[in-house]
N, C-alpha and C positions, 0 to 999 in steps of 0.2 A: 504494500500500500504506500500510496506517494503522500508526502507531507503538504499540507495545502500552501499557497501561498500567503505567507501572513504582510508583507507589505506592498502596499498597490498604491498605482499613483492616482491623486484625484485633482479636475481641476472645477474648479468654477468661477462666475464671473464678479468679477474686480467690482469694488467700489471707490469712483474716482472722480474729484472736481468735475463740475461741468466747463469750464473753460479745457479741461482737456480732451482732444481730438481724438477722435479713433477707437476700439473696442480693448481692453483689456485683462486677462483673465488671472486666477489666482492658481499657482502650481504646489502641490503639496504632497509629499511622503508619508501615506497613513500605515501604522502597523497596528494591525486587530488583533482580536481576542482570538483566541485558539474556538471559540463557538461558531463564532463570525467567518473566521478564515474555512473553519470546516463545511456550513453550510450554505458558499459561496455568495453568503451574503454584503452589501456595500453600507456605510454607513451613510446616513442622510445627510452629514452636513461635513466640514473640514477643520473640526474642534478637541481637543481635550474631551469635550466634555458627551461629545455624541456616543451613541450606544454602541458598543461594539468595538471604539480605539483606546488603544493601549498609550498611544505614542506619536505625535503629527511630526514632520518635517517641512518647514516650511522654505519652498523658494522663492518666495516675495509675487508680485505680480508684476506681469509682462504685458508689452506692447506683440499684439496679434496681425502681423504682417502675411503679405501672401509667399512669401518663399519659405525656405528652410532655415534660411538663413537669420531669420525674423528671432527678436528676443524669446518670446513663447515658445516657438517651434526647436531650441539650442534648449530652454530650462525646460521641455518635458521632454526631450531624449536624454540629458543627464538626469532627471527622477527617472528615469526608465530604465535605466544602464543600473544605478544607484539599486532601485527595485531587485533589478535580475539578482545583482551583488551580495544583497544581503538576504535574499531569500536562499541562494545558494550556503551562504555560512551557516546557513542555521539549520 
């Protein structure tokens, strides 16, 4: 039997001045509860305090550009790298 994954990345959207342009999102490293993790369930929100995490990560929020090369698009392939990483140590 395979260990589930306990940290997954989550994003959602930014809260930002309205003088700022363009869309935003927030990028975060969540580790779950071994309940969580097993019954492939997500937590609803990106907090300490939601049901189901153990542990957030957080990588600030990004500017959501159309290439790869875009802030967003670099901080959730590093949480995703980061992800693989520590779910493999563990």
């Amino acid at each position: 039997m395979t260990t589930p994954n306990r940290w997954i990345v989550m994003t959602s959207k930014a809260s930002m001045p309205s003088n700022c342009m363009g869309r935003y999102r927030n990028v975060a490293l969540v580790k779950l509860t071994i309940d969580y993790a097993e019954k492939n369930q997500r937590p609803a929100m990106i907090s300490d305090h939601a049901q189901g995490v153990q542990e957030v990560k957080h990588y600030g929020r990004h500017h959501v550009g159309k290439t790869k090369r875009s802030a967003y698009a670099i901080a959730l392939a590093d949480a995703e790298q980061e992800a693989v990483r520590l779910n493999a140590s563990e």
